[in-house]
ZADO-748565 format. One record per residue (C-alpha): x, y, z. Coordinates in Angstrom, 2 decimals. Each point is the difference from the previous one (the first is absolute). Layout:
REM residues N
{{X,Y,Z}}
...
//
This chain:
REM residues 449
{{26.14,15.52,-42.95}}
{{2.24,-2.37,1.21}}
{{-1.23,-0.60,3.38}}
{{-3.23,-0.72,-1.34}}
{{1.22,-2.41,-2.88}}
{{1.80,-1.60,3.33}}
{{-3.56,-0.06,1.15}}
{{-1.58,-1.61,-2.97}}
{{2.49,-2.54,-0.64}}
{{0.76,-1.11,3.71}}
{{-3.43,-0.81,0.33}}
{{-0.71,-1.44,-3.44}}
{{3.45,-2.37,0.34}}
{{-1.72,-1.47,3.03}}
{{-3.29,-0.75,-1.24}}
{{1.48,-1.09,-3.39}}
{{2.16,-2.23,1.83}}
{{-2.86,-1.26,2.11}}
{{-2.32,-0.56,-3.17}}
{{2.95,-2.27,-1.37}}
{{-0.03,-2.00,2.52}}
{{-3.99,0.03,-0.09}}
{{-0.10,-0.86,-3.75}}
{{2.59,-2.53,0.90}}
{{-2.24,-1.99,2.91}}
{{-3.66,1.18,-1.81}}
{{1.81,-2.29,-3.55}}
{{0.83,-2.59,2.40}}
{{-3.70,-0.41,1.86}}
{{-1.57,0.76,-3.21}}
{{1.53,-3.12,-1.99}}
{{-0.56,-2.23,3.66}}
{{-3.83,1.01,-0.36}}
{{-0.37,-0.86,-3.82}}
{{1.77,-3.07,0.53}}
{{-1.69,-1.31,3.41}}
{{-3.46,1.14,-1.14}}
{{-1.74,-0.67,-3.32}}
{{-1.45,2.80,-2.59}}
{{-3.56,0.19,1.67}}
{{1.25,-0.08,3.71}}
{{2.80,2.99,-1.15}}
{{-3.01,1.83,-2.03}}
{{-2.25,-0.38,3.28}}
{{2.79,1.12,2.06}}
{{1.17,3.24,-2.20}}
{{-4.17,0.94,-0.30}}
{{0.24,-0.53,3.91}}
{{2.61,2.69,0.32}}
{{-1.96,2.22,-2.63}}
{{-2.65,-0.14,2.18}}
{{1.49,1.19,3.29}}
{{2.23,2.60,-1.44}}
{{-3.35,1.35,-1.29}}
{{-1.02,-0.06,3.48}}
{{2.94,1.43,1.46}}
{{-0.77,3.18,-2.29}}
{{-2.71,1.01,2.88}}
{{2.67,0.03,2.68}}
{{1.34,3.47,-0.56}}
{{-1.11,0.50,-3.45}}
{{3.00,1.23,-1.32}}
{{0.55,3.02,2.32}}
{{3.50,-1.80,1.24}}
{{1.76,2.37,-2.72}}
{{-1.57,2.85,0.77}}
{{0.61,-0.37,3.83}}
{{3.65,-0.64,-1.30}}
{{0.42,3.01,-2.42}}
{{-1.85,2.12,3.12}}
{{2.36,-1.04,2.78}}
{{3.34,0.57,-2.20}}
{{-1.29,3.60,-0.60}}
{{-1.21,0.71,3.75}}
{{3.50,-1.54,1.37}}
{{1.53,2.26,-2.27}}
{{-1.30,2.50,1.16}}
{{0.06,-0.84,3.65}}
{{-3.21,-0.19,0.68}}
{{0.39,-3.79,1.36}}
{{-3.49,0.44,2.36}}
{{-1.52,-0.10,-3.50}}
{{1.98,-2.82,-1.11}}
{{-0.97,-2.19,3.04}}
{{-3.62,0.52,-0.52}}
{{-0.21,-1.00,-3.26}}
{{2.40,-3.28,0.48}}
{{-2.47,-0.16,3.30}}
{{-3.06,0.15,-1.71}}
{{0.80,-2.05,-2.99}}
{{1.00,-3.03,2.05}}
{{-3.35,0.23,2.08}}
{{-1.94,-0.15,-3.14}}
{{2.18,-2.86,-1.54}}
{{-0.51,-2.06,3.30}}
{{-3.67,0.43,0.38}}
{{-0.45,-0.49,-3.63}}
{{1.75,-3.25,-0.08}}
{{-1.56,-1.35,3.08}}
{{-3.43,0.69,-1.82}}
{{0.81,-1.73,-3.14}}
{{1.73,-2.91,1.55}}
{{-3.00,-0.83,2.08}}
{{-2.25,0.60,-2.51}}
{{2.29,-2.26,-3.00}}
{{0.39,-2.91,3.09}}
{{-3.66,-0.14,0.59}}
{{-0.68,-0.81,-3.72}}
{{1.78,-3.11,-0.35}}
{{-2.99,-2.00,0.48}}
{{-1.80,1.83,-3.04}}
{{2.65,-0.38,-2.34}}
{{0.52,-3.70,0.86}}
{{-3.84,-0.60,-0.71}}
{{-0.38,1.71,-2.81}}
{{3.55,-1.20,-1.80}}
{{2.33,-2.57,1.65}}
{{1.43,-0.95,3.11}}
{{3.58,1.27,-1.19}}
{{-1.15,3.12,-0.74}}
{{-1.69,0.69,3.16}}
{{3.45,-1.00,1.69}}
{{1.43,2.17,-2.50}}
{{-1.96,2.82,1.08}}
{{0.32,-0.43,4.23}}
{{3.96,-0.02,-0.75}}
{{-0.21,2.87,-1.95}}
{{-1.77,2.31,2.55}}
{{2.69,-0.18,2.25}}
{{2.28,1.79,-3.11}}
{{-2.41,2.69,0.56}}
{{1.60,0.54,3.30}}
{{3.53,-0.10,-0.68}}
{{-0.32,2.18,-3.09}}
{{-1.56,2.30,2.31}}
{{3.18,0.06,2.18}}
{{2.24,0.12,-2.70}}
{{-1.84,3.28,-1.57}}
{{0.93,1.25,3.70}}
{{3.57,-1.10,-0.02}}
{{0.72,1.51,-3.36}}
{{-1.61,3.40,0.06}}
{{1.99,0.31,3.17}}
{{3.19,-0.85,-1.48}}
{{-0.18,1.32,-3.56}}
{{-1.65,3.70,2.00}}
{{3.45,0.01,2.20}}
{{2.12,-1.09,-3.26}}
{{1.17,-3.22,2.03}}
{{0.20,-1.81,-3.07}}
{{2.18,-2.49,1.69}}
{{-2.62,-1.16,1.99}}
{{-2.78,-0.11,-3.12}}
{{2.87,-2.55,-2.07}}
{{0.32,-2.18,3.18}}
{{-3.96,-0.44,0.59}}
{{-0.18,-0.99,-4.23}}
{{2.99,-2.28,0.21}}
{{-1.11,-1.66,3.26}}
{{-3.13,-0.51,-1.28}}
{{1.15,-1.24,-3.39}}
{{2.27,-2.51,1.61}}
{{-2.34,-1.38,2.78}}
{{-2.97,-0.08,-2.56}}
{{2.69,-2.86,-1.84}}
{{0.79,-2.07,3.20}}
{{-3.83,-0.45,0.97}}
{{-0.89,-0.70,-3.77}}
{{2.75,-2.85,-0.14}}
{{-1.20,-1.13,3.58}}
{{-3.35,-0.33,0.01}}
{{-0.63,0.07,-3.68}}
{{2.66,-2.67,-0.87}}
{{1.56,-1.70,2.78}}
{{-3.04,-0.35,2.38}}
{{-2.64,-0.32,-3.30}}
{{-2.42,2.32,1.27}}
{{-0.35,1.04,-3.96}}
{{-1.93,2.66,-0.48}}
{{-0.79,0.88,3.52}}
{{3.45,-0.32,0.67}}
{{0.82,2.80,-3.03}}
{{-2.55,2.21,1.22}}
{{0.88,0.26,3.82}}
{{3.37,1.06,-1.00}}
{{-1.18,3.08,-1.20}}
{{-1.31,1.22,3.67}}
{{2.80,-1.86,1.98}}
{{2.50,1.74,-1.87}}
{{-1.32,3.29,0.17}}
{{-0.51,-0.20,4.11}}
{{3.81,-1.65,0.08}}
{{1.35,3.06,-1.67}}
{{-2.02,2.50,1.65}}
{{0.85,-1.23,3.56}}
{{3.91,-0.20,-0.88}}
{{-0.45,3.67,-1.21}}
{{-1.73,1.23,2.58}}
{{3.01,1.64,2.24}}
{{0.75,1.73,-2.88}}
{{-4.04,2.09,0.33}}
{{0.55,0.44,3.26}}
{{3.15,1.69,-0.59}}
{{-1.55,2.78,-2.07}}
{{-3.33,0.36,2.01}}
{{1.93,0.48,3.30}}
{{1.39,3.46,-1.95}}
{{-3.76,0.93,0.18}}
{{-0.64,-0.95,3.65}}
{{0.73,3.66,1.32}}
{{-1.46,2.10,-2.68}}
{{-3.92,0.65,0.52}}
{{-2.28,-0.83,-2.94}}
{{-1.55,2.74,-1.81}}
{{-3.49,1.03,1.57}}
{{-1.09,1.44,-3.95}}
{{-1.81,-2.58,-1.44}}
{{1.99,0.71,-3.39}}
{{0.08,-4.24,-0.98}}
{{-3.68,0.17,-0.69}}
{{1.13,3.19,-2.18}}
{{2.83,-1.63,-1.88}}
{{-2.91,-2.79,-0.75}}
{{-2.33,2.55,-0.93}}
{{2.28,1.48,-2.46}}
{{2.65,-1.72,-1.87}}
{{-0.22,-2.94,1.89}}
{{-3.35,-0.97,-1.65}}
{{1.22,-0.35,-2.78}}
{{2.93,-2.48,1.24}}
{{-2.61,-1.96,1.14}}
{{-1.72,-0.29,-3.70}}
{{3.15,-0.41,-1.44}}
{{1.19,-3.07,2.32}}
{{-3.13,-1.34,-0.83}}
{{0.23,0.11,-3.15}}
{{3.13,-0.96,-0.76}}
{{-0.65,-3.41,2.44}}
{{-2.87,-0.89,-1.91}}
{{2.25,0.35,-3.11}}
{{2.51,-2.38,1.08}}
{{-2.86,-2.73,1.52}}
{{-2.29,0.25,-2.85}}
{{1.50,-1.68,-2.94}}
{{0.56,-3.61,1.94}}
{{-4.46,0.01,0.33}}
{{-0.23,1.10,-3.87}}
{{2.55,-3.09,-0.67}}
{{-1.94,-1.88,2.52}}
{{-3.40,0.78,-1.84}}
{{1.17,-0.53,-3.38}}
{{2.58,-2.51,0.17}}
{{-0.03,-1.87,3.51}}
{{1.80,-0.54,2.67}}
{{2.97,-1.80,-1.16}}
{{0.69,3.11,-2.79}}
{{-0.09,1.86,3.08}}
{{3.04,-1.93,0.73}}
{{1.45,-0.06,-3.45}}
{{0.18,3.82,0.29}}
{{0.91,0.91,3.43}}
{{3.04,-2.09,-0.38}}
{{1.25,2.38,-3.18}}
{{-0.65,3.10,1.69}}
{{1.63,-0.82,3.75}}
{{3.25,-0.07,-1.85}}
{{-0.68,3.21,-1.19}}
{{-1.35,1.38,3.41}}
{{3.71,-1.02,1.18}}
{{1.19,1.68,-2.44}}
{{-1.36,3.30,0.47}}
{{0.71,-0.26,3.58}}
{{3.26,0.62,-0.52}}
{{-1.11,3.51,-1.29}}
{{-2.51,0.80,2.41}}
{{2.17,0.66,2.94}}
{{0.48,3.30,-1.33}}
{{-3.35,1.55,0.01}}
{{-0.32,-0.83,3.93}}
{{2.91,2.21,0.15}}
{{-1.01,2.48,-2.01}}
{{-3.38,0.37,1.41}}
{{0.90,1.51,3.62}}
{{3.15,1.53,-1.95}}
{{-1.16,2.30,-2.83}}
{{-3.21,1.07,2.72}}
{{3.04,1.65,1.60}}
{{1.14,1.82,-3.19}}
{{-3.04,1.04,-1.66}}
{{0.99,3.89,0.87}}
{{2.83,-0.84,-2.88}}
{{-1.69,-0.89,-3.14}}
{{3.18,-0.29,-1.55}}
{{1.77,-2.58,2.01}}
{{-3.64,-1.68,-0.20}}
{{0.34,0.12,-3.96}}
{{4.02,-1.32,0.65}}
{{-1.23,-3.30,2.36}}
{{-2.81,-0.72,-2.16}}
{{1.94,-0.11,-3.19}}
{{2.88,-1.80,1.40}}
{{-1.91,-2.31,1.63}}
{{-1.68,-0.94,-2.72}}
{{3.15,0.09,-2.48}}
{{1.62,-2.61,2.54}}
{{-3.10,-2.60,0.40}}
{{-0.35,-0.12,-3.58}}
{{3.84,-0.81,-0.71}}
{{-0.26,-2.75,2.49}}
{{-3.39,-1.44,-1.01}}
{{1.43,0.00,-3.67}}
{{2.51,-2.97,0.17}}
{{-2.29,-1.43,2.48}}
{{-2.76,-0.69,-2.89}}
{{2.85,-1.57,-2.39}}
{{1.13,-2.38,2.32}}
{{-3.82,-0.85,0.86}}
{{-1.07,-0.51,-3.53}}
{{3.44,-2.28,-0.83}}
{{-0.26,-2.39,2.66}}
{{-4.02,-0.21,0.94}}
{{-1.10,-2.89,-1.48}}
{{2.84,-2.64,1.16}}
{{0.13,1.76,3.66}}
{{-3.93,-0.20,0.11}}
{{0.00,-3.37,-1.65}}
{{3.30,-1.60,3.10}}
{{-1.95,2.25,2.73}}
{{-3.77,-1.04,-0.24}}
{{-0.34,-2.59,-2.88}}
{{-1.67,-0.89,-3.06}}
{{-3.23,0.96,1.12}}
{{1.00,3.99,0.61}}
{{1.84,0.54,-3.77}}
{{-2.82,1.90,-1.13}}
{{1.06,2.68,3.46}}
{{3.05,0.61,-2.24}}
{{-1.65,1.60,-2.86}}
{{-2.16,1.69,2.13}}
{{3.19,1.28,1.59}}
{{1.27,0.83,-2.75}}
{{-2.91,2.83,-0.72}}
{{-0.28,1.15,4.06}}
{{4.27,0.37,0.47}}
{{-0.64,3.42,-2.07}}
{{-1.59,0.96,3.05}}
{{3.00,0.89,1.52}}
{{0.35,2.56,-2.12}}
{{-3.14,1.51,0.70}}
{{0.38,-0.25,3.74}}
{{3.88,2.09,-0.56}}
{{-2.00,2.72,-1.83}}
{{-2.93,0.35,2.29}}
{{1.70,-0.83,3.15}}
{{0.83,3.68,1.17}}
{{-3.16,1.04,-0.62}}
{{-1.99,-0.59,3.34}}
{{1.99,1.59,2.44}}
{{0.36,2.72,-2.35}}
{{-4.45,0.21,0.17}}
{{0.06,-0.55,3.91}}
{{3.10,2.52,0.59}}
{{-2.20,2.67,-2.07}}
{{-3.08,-1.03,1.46}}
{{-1.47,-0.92,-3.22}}
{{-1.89,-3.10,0.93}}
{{-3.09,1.40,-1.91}}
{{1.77,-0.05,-3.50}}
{{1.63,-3.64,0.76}}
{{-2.99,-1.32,1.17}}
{{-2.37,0.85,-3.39}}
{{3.59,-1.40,-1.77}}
{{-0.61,-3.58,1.74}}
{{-3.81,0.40,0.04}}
{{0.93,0.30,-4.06}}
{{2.57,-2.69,0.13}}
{{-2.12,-3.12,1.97}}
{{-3.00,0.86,-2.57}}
{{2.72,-0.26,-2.93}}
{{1.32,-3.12,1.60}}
{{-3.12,-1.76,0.43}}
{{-1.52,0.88,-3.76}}
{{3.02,-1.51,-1.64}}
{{0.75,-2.52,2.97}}
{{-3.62,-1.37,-1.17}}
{{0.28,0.42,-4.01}}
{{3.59,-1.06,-0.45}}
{{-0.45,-3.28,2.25}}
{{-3.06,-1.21,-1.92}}
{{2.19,0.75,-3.44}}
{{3.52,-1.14,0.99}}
{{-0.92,-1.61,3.64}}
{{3.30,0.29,2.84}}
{{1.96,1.77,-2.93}}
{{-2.78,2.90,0.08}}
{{-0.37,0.56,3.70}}
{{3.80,0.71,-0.45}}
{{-0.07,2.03,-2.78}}
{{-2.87,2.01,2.24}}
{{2.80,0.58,2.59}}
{{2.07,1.71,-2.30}}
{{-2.07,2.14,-2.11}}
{{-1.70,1.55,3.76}}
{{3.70,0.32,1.38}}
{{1.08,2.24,-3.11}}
{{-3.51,2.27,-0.09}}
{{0.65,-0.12,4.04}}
{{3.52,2.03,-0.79}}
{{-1.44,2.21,-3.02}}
{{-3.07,1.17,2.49}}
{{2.68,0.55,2.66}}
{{2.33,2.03,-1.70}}
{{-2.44,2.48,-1.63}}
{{-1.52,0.26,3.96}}
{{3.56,1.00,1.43}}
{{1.04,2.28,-2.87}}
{{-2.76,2.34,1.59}}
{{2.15,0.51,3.54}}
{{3.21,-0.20,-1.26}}
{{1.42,-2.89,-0.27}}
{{1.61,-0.57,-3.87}}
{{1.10,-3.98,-0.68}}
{{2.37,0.16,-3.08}}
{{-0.19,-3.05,-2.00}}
{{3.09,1.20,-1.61}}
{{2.66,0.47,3.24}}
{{-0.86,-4.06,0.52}}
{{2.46,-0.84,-2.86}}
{{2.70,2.57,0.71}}
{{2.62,-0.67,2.55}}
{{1.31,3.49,1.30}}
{{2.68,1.08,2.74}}
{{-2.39,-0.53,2.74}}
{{-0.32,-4.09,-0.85}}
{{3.79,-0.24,-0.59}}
{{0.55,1.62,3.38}}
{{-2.40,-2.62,1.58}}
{{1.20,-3.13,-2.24}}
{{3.52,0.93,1.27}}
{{-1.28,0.15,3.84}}
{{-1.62,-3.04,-0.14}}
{{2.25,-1.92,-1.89}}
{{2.69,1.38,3.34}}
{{-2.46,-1.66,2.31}}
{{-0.60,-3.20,-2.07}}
{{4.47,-0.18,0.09}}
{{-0.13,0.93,4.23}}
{{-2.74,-2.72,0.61}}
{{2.22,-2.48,-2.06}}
//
């Protein structure tokens, strides 16, 4: 097992790295916006960003991890004329897609300036060209994460991370474009990154140059079958995320949209520090699934370690969130600290139910995760709903929670059925196996030093 744990934690030490860096220049753009822009231009700006990542759901509709689990398993098994047609085909619908929707988003400026404000229909026209770089990005990173170049998938985040911050301070601060100025760095950023990346995609698609796609049509098959389902799920779960900021929105207005985003990007940065690990696992355990065993091993372990980090993560959050929230974005955000205060038990969540998807996709069980989240966005909209009207920003966050744990409970009764065990009870034991690794890593901390 060791060359895969090599495997594994290569490519989760990069993208860790990469998110720290991320979290590092996402803080740092975050505070500029919240200081440079007041609560209603932020809330207008954050339901902007709702809106669009809705949007973007259409552009591939979640198939990007099936196309990834898919193209692990046919490389492994040399059959690359199958892997090039599905990284072929996927990118042709991405493109097309994206072309549609940013025509069709750019066209309806003028509507949404009539019928609302002129900032909003500015809003919108900058936010169709998002449409177009998200599209290339989906592109990029099925590419990179389906060839396990996870080098290349930490570069395109950081680049983007960092360049996002320089246009936000240039035109949102420095030049006073305001909230024009906030909202163009979002596109700029994402073409700057994706350009300085893009040797990098040529790299890997001149190893497909001399291989001959696949004449089965076996992509509309993989749709067909499991990757239906993939397409529900992504769906779903985007929805999920881009909901709650309307409910707050409806109930509460704009500037609690505000009030609330700000509590739960710190927590978003947070749990990006453990997400770097399920993009590795995903193309990695499709490659294992003939050993349910090791399976059972990654899961665990995986699990075991996210939760050990996320633990004295939450301590640390809950000690010092009200004077770092109160120095960062001022008197008018110290409400975002209790709020925090509820949503940093999220992380907890996430470590637990983190494994899970590219355990689903590796198994091809898309039909059982996608009646989970079908279950999950109806839970999370009931009590997003009830528990705002009773206890207002403090209930949409307590709504978060209580759908995160029944998310894990449904999850773990599905996976029990093909195999997989997760032992609540190996998470507090430390065995041979994590002295081994706490003594290897602890030799590489001492070599880098």
């Amino acid at each position: 097992m060791a060359s895969l744990t090599y495997r594994i934690a290569t490519g989760t030490t990069f993208i860790t790295l990469a998110n720290i860096f991320i979290g590092i220049f996402n803080l740092l753009s975050f505070i500029v916006i919240v200081r440079i822009l007041n609560k209603f231009e932020y809330g207008l700006i954050v339901l902007a960003l709702s809106a669009i990542n809705i949007a973007s759901t259409f552009l591939d509709l979640g198939i990007r991890s099936v196309i990834i689990a898919d193209v692990s398993r046919e490389k492994s098994e040399n059959r690359y004329d199958r892997a090039k047609t599905l990284l072929y085909r996927y990118s042709q619908i991405v493109i097309i897609v994206g072309l549609m929707f940013f025509i069709i988003i750019f066209l309806l400026e003028p509507y949404f300036e009539q019928k609302y404000t002129n900032i909003v229909g500015e809003l919108v026209k900058i936010s169709s060209f998002l449409i177009i770089t998200n599209a290339g990005k989906n592109i990029f990173m099925t590419t990179f994460s389906s060839n396990h170049d996870f080098i290349s998938i930490s570069k395109l985040n950081a680049g983007e991370s960092f360049f996002k911050l320089i246009y936000i301070i240039l035109l949102g601060y420095y030049f006073e474009y305001g909230i024009y100025g906030v909202m163009l760095a979002y596109p700029l950023s994402s073409m700057t990154s994706l350009f300085l990346i893009l040797p990098n995609y040529i790299n890997i698609i001149k190893d497909y140059l001399h291989i001959s796609r696949s004449k089965e049509n076996f992509f509309l098959k993989t749709i067909k079958s499991h990757g239906k389902w993939a397409i529900g799920i992504f769906t779903l779960k985007n929805l999920s995320s881009n909901i709650p900021p309307w409910i707050i929105q409806f109930f509460l207005g704009v500037e609690s949209v505000a009030i609330f985003n700000v509590a739960i990007r710190p927590v978003a940065y947070i749990n990006s520090l453990l997400s770097p690990l399920e993009k590795v696992l995903m193309p990695v355990i499709s490659q294992e699934i003939r050993n349910v065993e090791r399976v059972n091993k990654i899961v665990n372990r995986s699990i075991k370690y996210s939760l050990w980090l996320s633990i004295p993560i939450i301590v640390i959050g809950i000690a010092f969130s009200t004077p770092v929230f109160k120095v960062l974005f001022g008197e008018d955000y110290l409400e975002s600290a209790g709020i925090f205060n509820i949503l940093i038990f999220m992380s907890l969540v996430y470590a637990i139910n983190l494994t899970m998807r590219p355990v689903f996709y590796a198994f091809r069980a898309q039909k059982g995760l996608f009646m989970i989240t079908f279950i999950n966005i109806f839970i999370l909209c009931i009590l997003g709903i009830i528990l705002t009207l009773i206890f207002r920003l403090y209930g949409i966050a307590l709504a978060f929670l209580i759908n995160g744990v029944f998310a894990y409970l449904l999850r773990h009764i599905y996976i029990k059925r093909i195999g997989i065990c997760i032992k609540p009870m190996e998470f507090i034991k430390i065995d041979e196996y994590d002295k081994k690794l706490a003594y290897k890593v602890k030799i590489k901390l001492q070599r880098l030093i």
